[in-house]
C-alpha positions as CSV (number, residue, x, y, z in Angstrom):
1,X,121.9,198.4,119.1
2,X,125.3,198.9,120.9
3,X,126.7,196.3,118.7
4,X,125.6,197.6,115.0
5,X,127.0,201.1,116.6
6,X,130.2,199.8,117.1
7,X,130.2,197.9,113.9
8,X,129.4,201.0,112.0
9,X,132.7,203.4,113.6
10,X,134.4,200.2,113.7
11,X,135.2,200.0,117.3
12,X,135.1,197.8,120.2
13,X,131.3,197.5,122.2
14,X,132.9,198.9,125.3
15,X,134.5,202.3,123.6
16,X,131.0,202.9,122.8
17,X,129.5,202.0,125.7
18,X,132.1,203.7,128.7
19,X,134.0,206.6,126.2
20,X,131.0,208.1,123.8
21,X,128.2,209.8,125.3
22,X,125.2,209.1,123.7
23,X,124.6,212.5,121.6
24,X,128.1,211.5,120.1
25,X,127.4,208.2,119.0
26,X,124.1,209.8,117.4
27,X,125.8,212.5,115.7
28,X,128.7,210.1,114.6
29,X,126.0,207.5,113.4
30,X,124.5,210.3,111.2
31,X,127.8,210.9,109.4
32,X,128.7,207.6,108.6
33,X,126.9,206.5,104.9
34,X,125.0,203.9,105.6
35,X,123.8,201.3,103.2
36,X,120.8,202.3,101.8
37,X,122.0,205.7,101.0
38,X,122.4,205.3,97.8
39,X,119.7,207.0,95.7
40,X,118.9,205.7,92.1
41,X,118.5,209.4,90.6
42,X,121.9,210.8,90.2
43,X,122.7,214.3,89.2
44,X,125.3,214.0,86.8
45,X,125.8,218.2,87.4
46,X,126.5,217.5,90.7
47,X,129.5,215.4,90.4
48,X,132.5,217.0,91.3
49,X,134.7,214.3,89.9
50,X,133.7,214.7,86.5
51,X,136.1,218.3,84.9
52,X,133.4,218.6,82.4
53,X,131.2,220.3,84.9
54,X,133.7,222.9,85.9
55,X,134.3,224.2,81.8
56,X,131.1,226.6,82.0
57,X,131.8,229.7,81.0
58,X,129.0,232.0,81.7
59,X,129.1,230.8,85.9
60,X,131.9,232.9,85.8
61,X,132.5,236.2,87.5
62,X,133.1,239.1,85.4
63,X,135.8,241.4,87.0
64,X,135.5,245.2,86.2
């Protein structure tokens, strides 16, 4: 377990083991993607990337 920890943040066994507490190394495990976080249903809405999704006009505020 130690191991695959230290593989994920890409450190050394012994930086996890003597430096990180152990809520850390949870909280810094949750952060990381993991492999299987891909999802096959994409929102294509969602994607930030694409400039498309930004040219709605009525999400705009009106200003008075």
């Amino acid at each position: 377990m130690i191991l695959g920890w230290a593989k994920n943040l890409n450190t050394t066994p012994d930086y996890i083991l003597y430096d990180i507490s152990y809520e850390n190394v949870i909280i810094y495990t949750r952060a990381t993607p993991q492999y299987d976080d891909e999802k096959d249903t994409w929102d294509e809405k969602l994607d930030a990337n694409n400039p498309d999704n930004f040219n709605n006009d009525s999400d705009e505020e009106e200003f008075i």
